[in-house]
N, C-alpha and C positions, 0 to 999 in steps of 0.2 A: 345242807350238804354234808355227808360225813366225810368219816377222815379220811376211808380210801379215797373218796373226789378229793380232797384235797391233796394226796399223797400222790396220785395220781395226776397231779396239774405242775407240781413241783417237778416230777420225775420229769415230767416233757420237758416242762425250763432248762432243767440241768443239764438232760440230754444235749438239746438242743432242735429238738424237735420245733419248737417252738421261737426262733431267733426274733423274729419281728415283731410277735406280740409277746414275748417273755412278762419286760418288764410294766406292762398294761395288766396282764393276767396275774401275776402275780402283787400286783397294788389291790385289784379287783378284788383278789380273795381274801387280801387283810381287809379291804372294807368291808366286806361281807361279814367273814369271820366278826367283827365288832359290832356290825347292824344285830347277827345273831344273839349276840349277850345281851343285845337292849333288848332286843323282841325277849328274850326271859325274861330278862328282869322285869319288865312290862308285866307281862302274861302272870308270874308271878305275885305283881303287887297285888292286878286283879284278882285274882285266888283268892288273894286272902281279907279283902272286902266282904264285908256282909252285902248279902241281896238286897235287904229291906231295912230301910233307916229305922231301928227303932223310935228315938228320940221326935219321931214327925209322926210315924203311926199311932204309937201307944195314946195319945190322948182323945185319938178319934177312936180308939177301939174303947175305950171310957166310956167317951160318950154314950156310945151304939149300946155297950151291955147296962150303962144306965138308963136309956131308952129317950135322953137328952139330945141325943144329935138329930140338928133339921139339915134338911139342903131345901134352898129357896130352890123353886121351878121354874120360875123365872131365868133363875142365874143358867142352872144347869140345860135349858133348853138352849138359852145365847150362846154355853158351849159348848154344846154336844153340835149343835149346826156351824158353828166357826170351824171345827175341826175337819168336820165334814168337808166344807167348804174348801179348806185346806188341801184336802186330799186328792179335791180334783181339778187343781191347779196343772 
């Protein structure tokens, strides 16, 4: 919401445009007002997260250019069809 809607919600209050829900609309928009600052702050933290854990990739990309890493077929067939199966729950 910006500030005119907010300038614009006060204005009614004080007129009085507003007598019956005044003091509901105007609790409203301080809740609001403070939901907004967490949704930043939120939004922000995320930002500033890497995508990709290094620390849990880097040693599988090791493996791969040393030409060391296996995957059992077994395994990745049990979960390529688990997931599946998942999906169409």
């Amino acid at each position: 919401m910006s500030s005119e809607a907010y300038s614009e919600i006060f204005k009614s209050i004080s007129i009085g445009r507003s007598k019956k829900f005044g003091n509901s609309v105007a609790a409203e928009v301080a809740s609001l007002g403070t939901r907004m600052k967490d949704y930043q702050t939120a939004k922000e933290a995320v930002a500033a997260c890497a995508d990709v854990r290094e620390y849990l990739t880097a040693p599988i990309k090791a493996k791969i250019q040393e030409g060391t890493y296996q995957v059992d077929a077994d395994t990745f067939a049990d979960k390529l069809m688990s997931k599946y199966l998942e999906t169409r729950k």
